[in-house]
C-alpha positions, -999 to +999 in steps of 0.1 A: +110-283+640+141-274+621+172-299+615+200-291+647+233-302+655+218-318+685+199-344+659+221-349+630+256-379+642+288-365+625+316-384+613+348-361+619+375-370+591+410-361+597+438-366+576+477-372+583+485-345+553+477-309+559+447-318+524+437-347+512+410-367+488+392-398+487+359-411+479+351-376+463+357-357+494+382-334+508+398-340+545+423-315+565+445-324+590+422-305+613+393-327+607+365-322+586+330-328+593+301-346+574+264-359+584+266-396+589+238-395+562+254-378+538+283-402+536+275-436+513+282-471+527+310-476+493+327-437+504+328-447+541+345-481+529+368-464+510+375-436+538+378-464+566+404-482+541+426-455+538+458-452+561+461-415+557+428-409+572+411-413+609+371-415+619+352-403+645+315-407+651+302-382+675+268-359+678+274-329+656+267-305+688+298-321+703+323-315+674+354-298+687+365-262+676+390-260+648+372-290+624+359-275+594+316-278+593+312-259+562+302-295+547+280-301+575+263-268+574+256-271+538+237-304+549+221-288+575+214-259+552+198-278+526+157-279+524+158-313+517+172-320+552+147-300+562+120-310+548+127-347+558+129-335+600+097-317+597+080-349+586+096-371+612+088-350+639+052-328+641+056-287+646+055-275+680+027-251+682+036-216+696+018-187+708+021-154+690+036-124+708+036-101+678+006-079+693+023-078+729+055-065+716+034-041+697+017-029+723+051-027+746+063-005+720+036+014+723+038+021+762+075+025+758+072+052+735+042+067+751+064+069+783+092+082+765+071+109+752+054+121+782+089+128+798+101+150+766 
């Protein structure tokens, strides 16, 4: 099982400025979003202590349209994060279908062909 937005919590970081910095990071006035996980105990200090910037916790699946996820994907993206799922939670085994399709395909085009 792969790493979702349904399974990762999101902090949504919006600033008062149209950009802003802090704690190494970069914030919009649209929000940006970040993996609770990805986000150090000192940075989220920092962030929390900064008057030009608001907090939200929410699950990631739920984050509203507009708010950059481009740093949230790259989390998601990364094998690491991956890699750290698969172990928490065992593979679903799953049927293969590759010789049904294969032989669909074959009817279909058998069909087709007798028609031509």
């Amino acid at each position: 099982m792969s790493v979702t937005k349904a399974t990762i919590l999101a902090l949504v970081i919006t600033a008062s400025v149209p950009s802003f910095r802090r704690a190494g990071l970069g914030f919009t006035d649209a929000g940006t979003a970040f993996a609770k996980d990805e986000i150090s105990e000192e940075q989220l200090k920092a962030i929390h202590a900064e008057k030009k910037l608001s907090v939200r916790e929410m699950p990631a699946d739920a984050i509203p349209e507009g708010v950059d996820t481009a740093p949230l994907d790259r989390y998601l993206a990364h094998p690491a994060t991956k890699a750290a799922q698969e172990k928490a939670t065992p593979a679903k085994k799953t049927e293969s279908t590759t010789a049904k399709a294969g032989t669909k395909a074959s009817k279909d085009t058998g069909a087709e062909n007798a028609g031509a």
